[in-house]
mmCIF file of the C-alpha atoms, coordinates in Angstrom:
data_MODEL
# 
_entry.id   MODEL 
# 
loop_
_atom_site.group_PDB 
_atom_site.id 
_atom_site.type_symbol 
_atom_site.label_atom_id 
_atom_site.label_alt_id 
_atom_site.label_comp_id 
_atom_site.label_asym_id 
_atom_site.label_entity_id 
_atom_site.label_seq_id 
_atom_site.pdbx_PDB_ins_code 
_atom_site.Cartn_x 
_atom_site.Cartn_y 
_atom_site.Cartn_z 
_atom_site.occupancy 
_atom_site.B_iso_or_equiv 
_atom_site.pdbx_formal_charge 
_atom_site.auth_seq_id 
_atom_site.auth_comp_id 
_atom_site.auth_asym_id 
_atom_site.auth_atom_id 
_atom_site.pdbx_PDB_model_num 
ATOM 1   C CA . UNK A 1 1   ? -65.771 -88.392  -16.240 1.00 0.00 ? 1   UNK A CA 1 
ATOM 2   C CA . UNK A 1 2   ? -63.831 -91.360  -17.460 1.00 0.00 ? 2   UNK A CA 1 
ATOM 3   C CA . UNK A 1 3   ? -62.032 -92.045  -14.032 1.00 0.00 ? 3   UNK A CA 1 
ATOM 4   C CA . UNK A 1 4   ? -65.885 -91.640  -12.179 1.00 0.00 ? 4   UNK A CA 1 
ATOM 5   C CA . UNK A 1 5   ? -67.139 -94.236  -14.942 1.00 0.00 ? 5   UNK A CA 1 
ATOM 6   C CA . UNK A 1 6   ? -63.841 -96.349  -13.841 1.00 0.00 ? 6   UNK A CA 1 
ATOM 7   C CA . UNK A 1 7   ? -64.643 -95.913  -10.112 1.00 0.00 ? 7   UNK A CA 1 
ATOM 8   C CA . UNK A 1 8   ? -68.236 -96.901  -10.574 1.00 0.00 ? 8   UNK A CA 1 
ATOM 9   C CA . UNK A 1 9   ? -67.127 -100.418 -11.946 1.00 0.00 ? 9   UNK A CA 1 
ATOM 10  C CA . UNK A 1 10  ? -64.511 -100.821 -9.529  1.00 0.00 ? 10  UNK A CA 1 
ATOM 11  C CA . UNK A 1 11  ? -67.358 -100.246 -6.969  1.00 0.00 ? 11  UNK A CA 1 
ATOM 12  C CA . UNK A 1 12  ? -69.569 -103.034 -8.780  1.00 0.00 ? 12  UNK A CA 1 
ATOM 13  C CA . UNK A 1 13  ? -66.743 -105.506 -9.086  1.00 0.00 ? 13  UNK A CA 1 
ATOM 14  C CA . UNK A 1 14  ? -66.440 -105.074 -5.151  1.00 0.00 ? 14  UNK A CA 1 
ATOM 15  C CA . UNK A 1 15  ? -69.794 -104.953 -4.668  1.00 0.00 ? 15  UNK A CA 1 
ATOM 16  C CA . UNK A 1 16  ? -70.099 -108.315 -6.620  1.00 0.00 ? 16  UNK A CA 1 
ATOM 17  C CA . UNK A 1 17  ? -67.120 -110.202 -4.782  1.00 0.00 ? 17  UNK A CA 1 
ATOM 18  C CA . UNK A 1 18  ? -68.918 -108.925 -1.270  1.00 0.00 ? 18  UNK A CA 1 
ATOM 19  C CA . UNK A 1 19  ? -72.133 -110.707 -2.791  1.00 0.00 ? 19  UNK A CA 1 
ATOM 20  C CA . UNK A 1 20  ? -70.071 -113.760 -3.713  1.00 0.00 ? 20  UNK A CA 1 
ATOM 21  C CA . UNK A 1 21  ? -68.426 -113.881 0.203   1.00 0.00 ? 21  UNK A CA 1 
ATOM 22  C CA . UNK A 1 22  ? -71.963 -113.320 1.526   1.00 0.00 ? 22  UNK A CA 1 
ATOM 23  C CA . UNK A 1 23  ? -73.591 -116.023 -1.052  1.00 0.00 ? 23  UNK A CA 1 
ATOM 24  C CA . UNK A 1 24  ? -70.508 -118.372 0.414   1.00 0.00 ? 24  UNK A CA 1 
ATOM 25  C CA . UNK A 1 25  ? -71.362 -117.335 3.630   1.00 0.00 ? 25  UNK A CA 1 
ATOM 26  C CA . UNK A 1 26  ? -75.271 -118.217 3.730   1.00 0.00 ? 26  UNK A CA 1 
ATOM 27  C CA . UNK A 1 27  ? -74.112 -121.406 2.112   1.00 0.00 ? 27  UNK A CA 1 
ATOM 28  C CA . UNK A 1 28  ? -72.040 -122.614 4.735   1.00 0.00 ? 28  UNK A CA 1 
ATOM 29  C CA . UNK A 1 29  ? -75.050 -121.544 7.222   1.00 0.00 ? 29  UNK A CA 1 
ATOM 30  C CA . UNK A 1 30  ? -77.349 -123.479 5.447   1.00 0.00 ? 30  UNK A CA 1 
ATOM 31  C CA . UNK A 1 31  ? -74.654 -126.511 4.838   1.00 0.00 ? 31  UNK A CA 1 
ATOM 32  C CA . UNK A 1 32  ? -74.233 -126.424 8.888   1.00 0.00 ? 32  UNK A CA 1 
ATOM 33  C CA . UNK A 1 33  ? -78.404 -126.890 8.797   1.00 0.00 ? 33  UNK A CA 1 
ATOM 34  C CA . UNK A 1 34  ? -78.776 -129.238 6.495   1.00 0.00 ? 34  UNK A CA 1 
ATOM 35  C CA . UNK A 1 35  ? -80.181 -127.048 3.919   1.00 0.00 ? 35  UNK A CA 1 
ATOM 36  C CA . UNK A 1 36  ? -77.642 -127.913 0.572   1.00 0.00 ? 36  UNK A CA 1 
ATOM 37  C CA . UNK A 1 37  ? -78.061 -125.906 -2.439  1.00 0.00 ? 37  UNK A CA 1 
ATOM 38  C CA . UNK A 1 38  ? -78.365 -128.163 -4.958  1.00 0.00 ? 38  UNK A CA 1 
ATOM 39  C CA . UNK A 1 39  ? -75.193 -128.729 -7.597  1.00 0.00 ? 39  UNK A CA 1 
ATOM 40  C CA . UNK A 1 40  ? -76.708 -127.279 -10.630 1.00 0.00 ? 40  UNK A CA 1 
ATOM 41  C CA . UNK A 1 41  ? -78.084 -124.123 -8.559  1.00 0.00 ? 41  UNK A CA 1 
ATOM 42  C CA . UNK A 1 42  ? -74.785 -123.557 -7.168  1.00 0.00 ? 42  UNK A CA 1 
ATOM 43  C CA . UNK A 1 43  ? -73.142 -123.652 -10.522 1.00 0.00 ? 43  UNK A CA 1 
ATOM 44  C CA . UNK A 1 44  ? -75.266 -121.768 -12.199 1.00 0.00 ? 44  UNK A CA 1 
ATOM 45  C CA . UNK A 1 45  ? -75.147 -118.866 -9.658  1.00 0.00 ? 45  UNK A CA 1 
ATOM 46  C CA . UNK A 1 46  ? -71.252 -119.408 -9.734  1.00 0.00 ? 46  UNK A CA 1 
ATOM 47  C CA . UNK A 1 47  ? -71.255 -119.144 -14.493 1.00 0.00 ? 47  UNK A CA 1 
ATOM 48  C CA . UNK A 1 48  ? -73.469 -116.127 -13.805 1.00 0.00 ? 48  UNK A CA 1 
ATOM 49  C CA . UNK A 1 49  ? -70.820 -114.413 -11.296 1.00 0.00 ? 49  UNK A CA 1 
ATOM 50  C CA . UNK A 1 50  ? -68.380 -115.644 -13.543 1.00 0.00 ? 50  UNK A CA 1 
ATOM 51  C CA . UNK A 1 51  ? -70.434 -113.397 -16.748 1.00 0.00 ? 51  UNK A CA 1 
ATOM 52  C CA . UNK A 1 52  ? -70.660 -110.793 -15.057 1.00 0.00 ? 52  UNK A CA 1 
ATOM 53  C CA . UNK A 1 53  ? -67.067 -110.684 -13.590 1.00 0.00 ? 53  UNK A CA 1 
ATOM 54  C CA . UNK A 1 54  ? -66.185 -110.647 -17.605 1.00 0.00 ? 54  UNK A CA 1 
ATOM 55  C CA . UNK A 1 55  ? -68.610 -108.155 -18.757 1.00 0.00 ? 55  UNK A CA 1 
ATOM 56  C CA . UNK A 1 56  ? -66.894 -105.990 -16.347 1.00 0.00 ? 56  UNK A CA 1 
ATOM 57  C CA . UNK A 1 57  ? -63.530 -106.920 -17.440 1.00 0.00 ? 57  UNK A CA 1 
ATOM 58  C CA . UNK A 1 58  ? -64.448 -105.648 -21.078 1.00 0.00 ? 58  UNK A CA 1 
ATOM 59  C CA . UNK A 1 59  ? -65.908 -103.008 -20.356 1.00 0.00 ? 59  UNK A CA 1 
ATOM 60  C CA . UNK A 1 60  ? -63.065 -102.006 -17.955 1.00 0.00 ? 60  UNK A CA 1 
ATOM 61  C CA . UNK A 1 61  ? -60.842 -102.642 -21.168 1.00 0.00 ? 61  UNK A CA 1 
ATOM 62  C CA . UNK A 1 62  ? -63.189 -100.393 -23.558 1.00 0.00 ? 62  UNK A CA 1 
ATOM 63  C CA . UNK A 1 63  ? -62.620 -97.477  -20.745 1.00 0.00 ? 63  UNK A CA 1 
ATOM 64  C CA . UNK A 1 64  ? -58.982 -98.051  -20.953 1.00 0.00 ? 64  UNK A CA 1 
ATOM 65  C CA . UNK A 1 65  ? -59.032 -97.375  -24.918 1.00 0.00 ? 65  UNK A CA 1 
ATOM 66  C CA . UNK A 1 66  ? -61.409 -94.685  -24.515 1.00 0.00 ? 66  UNK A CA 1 
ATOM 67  C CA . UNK A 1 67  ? -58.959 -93.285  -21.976 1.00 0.00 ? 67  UNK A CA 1 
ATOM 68  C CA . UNK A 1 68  ? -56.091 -93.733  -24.221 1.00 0.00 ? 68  UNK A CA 1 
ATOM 69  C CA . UNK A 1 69  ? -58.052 -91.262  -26.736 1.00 0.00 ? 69  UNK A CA 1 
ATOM 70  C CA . UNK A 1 70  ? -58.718 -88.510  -24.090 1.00 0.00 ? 70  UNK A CA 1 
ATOM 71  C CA . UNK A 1 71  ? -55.551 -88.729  -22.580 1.00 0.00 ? 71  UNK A CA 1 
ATOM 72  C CA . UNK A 1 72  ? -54.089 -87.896  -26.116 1.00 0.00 ? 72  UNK A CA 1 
ATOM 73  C CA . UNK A 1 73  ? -56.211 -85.102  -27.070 1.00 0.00 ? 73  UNK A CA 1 
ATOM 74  C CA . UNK A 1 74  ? -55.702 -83.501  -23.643 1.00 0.00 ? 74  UNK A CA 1 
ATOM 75  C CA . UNK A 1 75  ? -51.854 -84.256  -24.465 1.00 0.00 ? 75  UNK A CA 1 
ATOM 76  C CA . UNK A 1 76  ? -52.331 -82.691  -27.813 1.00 0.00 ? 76  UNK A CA 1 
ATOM 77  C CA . UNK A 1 77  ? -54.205 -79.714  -26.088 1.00 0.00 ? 77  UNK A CA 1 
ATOM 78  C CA . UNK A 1 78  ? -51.870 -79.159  -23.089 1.00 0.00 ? 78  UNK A CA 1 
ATOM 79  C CA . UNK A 1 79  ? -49.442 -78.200  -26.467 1.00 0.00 ? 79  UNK A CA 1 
ATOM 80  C CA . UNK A 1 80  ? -51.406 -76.330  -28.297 1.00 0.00 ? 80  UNK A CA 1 
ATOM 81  C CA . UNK A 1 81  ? -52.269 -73.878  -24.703 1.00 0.00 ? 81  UNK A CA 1 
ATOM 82  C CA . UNK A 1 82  ? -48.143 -74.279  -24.431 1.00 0.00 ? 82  UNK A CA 1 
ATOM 83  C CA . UNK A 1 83  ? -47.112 -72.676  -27.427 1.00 0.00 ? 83  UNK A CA 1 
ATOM 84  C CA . UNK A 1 84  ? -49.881 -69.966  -26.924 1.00 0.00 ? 84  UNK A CA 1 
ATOM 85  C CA . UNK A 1 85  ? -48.709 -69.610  -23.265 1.00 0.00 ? 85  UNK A CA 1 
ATOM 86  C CA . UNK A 1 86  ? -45.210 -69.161  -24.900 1.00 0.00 ? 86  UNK A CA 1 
ATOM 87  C CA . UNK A 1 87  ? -45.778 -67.272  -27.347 1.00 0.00 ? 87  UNK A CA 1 
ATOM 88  C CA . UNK A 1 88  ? -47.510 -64.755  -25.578 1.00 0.00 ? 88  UNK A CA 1 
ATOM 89  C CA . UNK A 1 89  ? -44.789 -64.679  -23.026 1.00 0.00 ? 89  UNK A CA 1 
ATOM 90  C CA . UNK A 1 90  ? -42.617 -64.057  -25.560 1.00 0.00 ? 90  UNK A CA 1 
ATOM 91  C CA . UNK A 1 91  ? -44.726 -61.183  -27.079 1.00 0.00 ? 91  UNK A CA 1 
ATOM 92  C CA . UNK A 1 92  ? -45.116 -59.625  -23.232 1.00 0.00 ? 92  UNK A CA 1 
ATOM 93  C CA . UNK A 1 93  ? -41.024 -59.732  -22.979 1.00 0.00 ? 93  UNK A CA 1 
ATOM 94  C CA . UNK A 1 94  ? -41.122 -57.018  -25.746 1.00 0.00 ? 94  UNK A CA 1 
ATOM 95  C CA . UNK A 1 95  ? -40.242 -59.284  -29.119 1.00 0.00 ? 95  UNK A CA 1 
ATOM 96  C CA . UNK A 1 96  ? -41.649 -58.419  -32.112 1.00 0.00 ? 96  UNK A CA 1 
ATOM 97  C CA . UNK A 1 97  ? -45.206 -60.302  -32.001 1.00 0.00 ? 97  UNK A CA 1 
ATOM 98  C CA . UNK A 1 98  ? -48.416 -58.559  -32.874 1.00 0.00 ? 98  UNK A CA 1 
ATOM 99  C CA . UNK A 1 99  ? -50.116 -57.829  -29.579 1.00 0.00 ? 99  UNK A CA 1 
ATOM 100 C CA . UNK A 1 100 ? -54.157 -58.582  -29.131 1.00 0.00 ? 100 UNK A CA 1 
ATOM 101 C CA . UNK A 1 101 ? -54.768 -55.659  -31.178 1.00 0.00 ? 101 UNK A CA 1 
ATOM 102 C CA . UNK A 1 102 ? -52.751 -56.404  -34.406 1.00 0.00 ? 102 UNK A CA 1 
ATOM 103 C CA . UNK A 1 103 ? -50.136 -53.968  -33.292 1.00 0.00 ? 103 UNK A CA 1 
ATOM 104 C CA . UNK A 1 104 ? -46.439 -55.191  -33.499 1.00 0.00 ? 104 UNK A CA 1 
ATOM 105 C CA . UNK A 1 105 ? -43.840 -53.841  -31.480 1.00 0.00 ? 105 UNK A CA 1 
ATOM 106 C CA . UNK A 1 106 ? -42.255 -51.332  -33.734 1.00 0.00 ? 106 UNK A CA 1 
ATOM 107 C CA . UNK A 1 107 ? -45.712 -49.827  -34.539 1.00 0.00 ? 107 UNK A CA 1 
ATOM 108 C CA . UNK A 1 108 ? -46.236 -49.621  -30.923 1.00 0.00 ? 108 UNK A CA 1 
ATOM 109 C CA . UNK A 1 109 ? -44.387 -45.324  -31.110 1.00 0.00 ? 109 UNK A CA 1 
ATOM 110 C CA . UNK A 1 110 ? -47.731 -44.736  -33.163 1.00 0.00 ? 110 UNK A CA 1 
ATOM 111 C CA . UNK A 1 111 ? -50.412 -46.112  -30.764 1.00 0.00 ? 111 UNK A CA 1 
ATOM 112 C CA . UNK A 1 112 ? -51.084 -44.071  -27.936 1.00 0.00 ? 112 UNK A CA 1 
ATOM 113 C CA . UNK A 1 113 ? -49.723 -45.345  -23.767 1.00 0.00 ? 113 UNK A CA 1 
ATOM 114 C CA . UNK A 1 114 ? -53.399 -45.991  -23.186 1.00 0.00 ? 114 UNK A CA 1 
ATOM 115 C CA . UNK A 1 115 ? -54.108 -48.232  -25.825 1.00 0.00 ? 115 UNK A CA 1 
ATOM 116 C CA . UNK A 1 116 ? -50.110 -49.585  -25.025 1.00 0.00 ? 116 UNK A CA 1 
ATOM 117 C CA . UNK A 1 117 ? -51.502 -50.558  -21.784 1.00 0.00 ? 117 UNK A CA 1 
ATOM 118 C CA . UNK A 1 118 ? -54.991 -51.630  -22.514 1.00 0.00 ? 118 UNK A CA 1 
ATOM 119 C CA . UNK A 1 119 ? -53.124 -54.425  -24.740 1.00 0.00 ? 119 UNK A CA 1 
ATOM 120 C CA . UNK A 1 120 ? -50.357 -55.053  -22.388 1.00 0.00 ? 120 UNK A CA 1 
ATOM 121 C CA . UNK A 1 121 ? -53.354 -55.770  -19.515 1.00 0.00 ? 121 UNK A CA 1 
ATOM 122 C CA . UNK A 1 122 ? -55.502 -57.680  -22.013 1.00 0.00 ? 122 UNK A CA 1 
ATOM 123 C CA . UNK A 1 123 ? -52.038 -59.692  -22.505 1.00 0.00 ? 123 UNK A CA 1 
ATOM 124 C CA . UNK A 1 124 ? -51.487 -60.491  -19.125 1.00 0.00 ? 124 UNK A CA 1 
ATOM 125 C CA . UNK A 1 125 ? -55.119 -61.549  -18.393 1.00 0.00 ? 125 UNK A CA 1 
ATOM 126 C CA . UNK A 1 126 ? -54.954 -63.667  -21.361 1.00 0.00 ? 126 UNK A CA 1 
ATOM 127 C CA . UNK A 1 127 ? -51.367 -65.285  -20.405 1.00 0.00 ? 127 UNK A CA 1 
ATOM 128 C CA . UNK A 1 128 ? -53.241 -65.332  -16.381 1.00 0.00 ? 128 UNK A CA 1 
ATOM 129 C CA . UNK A 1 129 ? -56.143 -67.452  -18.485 1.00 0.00 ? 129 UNK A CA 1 
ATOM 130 C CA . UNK A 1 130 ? -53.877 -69.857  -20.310 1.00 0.00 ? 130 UNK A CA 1 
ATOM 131 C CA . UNK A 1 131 ? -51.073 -70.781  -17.229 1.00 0.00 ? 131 UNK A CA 1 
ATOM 132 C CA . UNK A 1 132 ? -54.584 -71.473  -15.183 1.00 0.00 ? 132 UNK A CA 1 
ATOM 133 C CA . UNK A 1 133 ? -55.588 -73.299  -18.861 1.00 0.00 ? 133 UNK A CA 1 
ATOM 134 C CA . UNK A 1 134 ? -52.228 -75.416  -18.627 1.00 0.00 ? 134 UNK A CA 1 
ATOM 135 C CA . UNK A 1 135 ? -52.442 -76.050  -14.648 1.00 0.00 ? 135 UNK A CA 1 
ATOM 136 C CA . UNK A 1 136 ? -56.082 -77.596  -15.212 1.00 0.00 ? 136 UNK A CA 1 
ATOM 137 C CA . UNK A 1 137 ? -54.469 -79.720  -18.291 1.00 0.00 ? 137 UNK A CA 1 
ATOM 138 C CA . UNK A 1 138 ? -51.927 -80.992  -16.190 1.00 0.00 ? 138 UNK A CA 1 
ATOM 139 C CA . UNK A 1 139 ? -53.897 -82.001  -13.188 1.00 0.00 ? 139 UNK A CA 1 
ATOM 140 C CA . UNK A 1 140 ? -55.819 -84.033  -15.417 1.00 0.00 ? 140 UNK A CA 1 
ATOM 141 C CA . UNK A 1 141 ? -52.654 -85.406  -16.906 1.00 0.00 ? 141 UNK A CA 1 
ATOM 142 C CA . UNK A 1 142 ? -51.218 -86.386  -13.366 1.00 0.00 ? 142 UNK A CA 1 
ATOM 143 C CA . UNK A 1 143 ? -54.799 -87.967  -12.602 1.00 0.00 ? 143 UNK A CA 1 
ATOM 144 C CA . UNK A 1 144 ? -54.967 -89.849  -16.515 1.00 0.00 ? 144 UNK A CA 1 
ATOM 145 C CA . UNK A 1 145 ? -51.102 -91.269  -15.405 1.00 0.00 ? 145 UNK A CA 1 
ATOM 146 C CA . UNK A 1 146 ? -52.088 -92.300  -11.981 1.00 0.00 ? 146 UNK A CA 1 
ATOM 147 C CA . UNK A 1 147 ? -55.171 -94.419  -13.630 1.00 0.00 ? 147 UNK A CA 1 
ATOM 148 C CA . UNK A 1 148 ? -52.658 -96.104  -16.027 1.00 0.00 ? 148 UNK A CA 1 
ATOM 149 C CA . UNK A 1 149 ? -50.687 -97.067  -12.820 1.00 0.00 ? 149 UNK A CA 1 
ATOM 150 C CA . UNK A 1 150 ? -54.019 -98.146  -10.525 1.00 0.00 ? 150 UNK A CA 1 
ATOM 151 C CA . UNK A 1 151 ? -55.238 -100.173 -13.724 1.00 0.00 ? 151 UNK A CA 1 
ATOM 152 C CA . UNK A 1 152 ? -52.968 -103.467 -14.062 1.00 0.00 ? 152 UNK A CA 1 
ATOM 153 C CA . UNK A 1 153 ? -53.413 -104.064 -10.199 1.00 0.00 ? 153 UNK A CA 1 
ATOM 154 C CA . UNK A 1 154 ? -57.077 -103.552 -10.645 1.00 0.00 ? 154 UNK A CA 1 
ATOM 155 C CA . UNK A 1 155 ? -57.392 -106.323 -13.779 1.00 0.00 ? 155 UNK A CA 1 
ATOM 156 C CA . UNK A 1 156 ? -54.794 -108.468 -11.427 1.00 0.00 ? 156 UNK A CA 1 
ATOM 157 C CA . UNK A 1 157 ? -57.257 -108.647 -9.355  1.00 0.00 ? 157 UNK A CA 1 
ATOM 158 C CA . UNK A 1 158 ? -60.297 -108.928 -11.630 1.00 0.00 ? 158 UNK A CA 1 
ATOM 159 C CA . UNK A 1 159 ? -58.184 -111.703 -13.217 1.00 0.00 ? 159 UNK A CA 1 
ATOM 160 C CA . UNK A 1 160 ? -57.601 -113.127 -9.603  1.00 0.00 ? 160 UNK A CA 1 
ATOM 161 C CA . UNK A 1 161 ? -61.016 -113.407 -9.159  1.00 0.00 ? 161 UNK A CA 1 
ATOM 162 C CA . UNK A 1 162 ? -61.884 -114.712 -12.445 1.00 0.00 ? 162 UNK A CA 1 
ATOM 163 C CA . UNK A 1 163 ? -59.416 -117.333 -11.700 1.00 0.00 ? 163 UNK A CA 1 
ATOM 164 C CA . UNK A 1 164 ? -60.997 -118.295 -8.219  1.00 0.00 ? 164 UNK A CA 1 
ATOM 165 C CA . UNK A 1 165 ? -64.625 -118.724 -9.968  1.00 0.00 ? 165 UNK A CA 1 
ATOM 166 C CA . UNK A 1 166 ? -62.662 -120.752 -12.933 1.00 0.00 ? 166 UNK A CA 1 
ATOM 167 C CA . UNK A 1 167 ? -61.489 -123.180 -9.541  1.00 0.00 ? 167 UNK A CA 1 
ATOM 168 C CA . UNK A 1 168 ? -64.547 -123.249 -7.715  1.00 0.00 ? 168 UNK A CA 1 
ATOM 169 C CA . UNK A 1 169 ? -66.722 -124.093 -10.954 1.00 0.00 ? 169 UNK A CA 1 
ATOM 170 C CA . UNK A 1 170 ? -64.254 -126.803 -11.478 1.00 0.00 ? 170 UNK A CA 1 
ATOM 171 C CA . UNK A 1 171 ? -64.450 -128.141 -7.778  1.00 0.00 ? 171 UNK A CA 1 
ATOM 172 C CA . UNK A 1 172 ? -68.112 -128.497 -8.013  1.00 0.00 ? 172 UNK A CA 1 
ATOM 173 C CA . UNK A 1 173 ? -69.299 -132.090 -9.194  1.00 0.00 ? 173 UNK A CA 1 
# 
C-alpha cells in the first residue's frame, strides 16, 4: 500500500514537471507573440511550483519513515513464521515436539494410526500454510529493498528539480 502511495507521488511530481515544461512552453509561444507574462506572475507561478515540489519532498520523506516501520515489523514477522516453519519441520522429522493435538512423540504408541495421521496431515497443511506465509513475507521484503534502492535516485531528482526552480526564480528580475 505504501509503495502504491509512493508511486502515486512519483506520478504527481512528473505530472507537475510536465506542467512546468508545458507552462515554459506556452511561455515561449506567447514571448514569440508578444504576449509577456508579467515578472511577478511568472514568479509567483514559479514559488508555487517550487511549494509544491517541497510538500512532495516531505511527504515522500514521511513515507520513507513509515516504510522503515513496516519493513521492520514484516522483518520481525518473516521470524516469527521462521521459527514456526522450523519448528514444525522439526516436529514432522519425528523429534520430540507436541504435535497439533498436544501429543508428543513418545505418547504417539498410545494414540491410534488414524489420529497419527490426522495430525501428521494437519502438520503438513499447516507447514504448506506457513512456507506460502514466508514466500508472501519475502516478496514483500524483495519489493520494501528495491524501494530503498529506487528512493535516493528519486529525491536526486526531486532535489534536481528543486534546484532548477531555486535557478530560474533567481534568473527572473
Amino acid at each position: 500500500m505504501a509503495n502504491g502511495t509512493l508511486r502515486g507521488e512519483i506520478a504527481v511530481l512528473q505530472s507537475m514537471v510536465s506542467e512546468r515544461d508545458t507552462d515554459w512552453f506556452h511561455h515561449e509561444q506567447a514571448t514569440a507573440e508578444g504576449e509577456q507574462l508579467s515578472w511577478l506572475s511568472e514568479k509567483r507561478l514559479l514559488s508555487q511550483r517550487l511549494e509544491r515540489l517541497q510538500r512532495a519532498v516531505a511527504k515522500l520523506q514521511l513515507e520513507k519513515t513509515e516504510l522503515k516501520q513496516l519493513n521492520a515489523e514484516l522483518r520481525r514477522t518473516l521470524e516469527q513464521v521462521e521459527w514456526e516453519r522450523r519448528r514444525l519441520k522439526r516436529y514432522c522429522r519425528g523429534r520430540s515436539l507436541p504435535d497439533a493435538c498436544g501429543f508428543s512423540l513418545s505418547d504417539q504408541h498410545k494414540v491410534p494410526a488414524s489420529r497419527q495421521e490426522e495430525s501428521h496431515t494437519c502438520c503438513s497443511c499447516r507447514l504448506a500454510e506457513l512456507q506460502k506465509q514466508v514466500s508472501l513475507l519475502q516478496t514483500q521484503l524483495a519489493q520494501e529493498r528495491k524501494y530503498k534502492q529506487d528512493y535516493p535516485e528519486c529525491c536526486a531528482k526531486t532535489s534536481q528539480e528543486l534546484s532548477d526552480l531555486h535557478h530560474e526564480l533567481s534568473l527572473t528580475p
